[in-house]
C-alpha positions in Angstrom: 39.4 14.0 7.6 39.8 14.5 3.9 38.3 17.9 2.3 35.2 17.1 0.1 33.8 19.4 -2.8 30.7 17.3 -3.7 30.9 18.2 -7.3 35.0 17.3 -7.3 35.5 14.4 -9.3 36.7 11.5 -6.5 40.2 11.2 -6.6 41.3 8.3 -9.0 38.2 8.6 -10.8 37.0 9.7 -14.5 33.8 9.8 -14.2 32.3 9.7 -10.6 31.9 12.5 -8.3 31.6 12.5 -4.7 28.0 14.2 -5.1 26.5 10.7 -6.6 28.4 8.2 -3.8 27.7 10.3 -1.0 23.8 11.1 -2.1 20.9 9.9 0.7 17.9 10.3 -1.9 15.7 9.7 0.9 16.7 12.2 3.6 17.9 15.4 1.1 21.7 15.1 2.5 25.2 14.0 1.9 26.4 11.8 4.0 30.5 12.7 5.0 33.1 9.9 5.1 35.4 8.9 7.8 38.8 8.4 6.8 38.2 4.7 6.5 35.4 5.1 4.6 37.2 7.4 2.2 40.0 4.6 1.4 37.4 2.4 1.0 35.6 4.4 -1.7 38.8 5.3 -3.6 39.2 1.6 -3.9 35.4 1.0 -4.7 35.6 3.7 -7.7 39.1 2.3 -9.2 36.6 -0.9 -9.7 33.4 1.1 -10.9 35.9 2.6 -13.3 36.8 -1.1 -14.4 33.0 -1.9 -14.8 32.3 1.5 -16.3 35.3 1.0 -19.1 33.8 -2.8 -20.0 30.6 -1.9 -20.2 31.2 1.0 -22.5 28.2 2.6 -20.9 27.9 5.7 -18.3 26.9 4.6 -14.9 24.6 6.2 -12.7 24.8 5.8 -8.8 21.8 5.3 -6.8 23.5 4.3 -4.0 26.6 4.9 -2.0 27.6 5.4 1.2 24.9 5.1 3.6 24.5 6.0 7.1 24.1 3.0 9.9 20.3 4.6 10.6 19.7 5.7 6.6 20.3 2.0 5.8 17.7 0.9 8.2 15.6 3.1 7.0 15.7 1.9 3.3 15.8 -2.0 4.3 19.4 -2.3 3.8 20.8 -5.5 4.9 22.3 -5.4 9.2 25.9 -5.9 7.6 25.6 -3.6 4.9 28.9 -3.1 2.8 27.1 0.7 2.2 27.9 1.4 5.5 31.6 1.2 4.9 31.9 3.1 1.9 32.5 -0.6 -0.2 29.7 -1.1 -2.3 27.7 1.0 -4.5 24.0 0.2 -6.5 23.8 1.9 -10.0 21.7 1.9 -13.2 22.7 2.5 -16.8 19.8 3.8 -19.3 20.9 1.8 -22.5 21.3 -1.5 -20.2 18.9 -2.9 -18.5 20.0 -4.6 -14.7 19.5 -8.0 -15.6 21.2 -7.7 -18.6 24.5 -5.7 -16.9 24.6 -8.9 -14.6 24.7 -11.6 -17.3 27.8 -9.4 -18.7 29.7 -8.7 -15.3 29.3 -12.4 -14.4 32.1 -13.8 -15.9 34.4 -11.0 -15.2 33.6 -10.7 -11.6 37.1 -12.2 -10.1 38.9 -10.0 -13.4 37.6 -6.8 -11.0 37.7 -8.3 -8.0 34.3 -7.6 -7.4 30.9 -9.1 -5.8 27.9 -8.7 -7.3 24.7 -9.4 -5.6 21.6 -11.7 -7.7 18.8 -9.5 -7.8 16.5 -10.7 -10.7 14.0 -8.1 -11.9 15.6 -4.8 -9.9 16.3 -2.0 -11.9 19.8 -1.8 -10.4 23.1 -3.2 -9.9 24.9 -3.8 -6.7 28.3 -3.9 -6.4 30.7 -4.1 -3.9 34.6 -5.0 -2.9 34.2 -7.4 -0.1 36.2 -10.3 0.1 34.2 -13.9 -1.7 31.8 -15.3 1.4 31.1 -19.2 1.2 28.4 -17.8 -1.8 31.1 -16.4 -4.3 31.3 -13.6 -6.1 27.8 -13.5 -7.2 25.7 -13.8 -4.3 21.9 -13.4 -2.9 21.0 -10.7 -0.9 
């Protein structure tokens, strides 16, 4: 198991820190990684970076890495990409979500991201699963 300072920037990164990916709003805590789950975030954040860099704007995490019973809790979907450190939902205050999805559209396969449709939210999901049968861009 990998030491974590919560306000450490994550390794790899510029501008995230393992405070923001590992926050559970909801419960007060930080969740820890496993060691898989750790690989998987260093590989999340080189693409957040990516995103970050395109759209020129800071990002701000509201959602990380999320506990198999803090998912439930929140309505997070059974197979959850959260769960496994891969996916993160964040917010930008000069962009609004819908907006940030018509941009990262067309770039999705350039980051070799997914993005989930989520019409109206105030936040962007992300993650670094492989392309289902729905594509990059997919429903929740």
């Amino acid at each position: 198991m990998q030491a974590i300072d919560l306000d450490q920037l994550i390794p790899g990164a510029k501008h995230f820190r393992w405070k923001e990916m590992l926050r559970c709003n909801q419960w007060g805590i930080h969740a820890f990684p496993t060691d898989i789950q750790y690989l998987n975030i260093l590989k999340l954040i080189k693409a957040a970076e990516e995103v970050r860099h395109y759209l020129d704007e800071p990002m701000y995490v509201t959602s990380g890495l999320r506990p198999p019973l803090y998912n439930k809790m929140i309505g997070g979907v059974r197979m959850s990409a959260h769960k496994i450190g891969m996916a993160m939902d964040f917010a930008c205050k000069k962009i609004k979500a819908d907006r940030i999805r018509e941009l990262l559209e067309p770039v999705l396969d350039d980051f070799n991201i997914r993005m989930e449709k989520n019409k109206g939210s105030n936040w962007v999901h992300i993650d670094i699963r492989e392309p289902g049968n729905s594509g990059r861009y997919f429903n929740p």
